[in-house]
C-alpha positions, 0 to 999 in steps of 0.5 A: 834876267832880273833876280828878285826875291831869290828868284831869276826871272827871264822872258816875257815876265822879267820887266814885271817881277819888280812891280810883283815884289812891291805888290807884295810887300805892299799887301803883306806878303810874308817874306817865305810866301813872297819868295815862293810866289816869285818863284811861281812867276819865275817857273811861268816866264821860263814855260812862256819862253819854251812855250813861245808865249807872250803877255799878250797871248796869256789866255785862261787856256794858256795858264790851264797848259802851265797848271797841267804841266806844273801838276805833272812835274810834280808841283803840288803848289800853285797849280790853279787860277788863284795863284795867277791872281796879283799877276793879272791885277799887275797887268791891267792899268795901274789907278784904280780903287776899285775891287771889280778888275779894270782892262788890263794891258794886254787885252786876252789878260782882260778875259783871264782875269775876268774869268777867275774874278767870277770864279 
């Protein structure tokens, strides 16, 4: 478990959380936004866990489910692909200058992030 920016993050997420707070900061987050986009991650890493997933089966499908279950219990922010966005840029290899999405680490994570670059 790592607390990063008032949020616990456990499972398969928590070895990200700290390279999601320093892309963040680097981009501009304000210190509210950035508080409550951590807790998005927090919330997907806990549903991952209960839901047996791991980084390397988050598909689009699989954020689908978590948006739904979101939307049903009762949050009415980050609920759509957007909100995944600096998550996936984290997961895909690191030194490139380019805005078109490289190959991420996990290879379904190519497909989601591909999928919402078009959207």
């Amino acid at each position: 478990m790592i607390k990063v920016l008032k949020s616990f993050v456990v499972g398969p997420l928590e070895e990200y959380a700290p390279g999601v707070a320093d892309e963040m900061v680097r981009v501009g987050y304000t210190s509210s936004s950035a508080s409550q986009h951590m807790a998005f991650v927090a919330h997907l890493s806990r549903w991952m866990v209960e839901s047996n997933r791991t980084v390397g089966k988050l598909t689009v499908e699989v954020l689908e489910q978590f948006f739904a279950s979101r939307q049903v219990e009762g949050y009415v922010n980050y609920r759509t692909m957007k909100s995944a966005r600096l998550l996936l840029r984290l997961l895909r290899p690191t030194g490139s200058s380019s805005r078109r999405p490289k190959q991420p680490r996990c290879s379904y994570c190519w497909v989601v992030l591909v999928t919402i670059w078009h959207r």
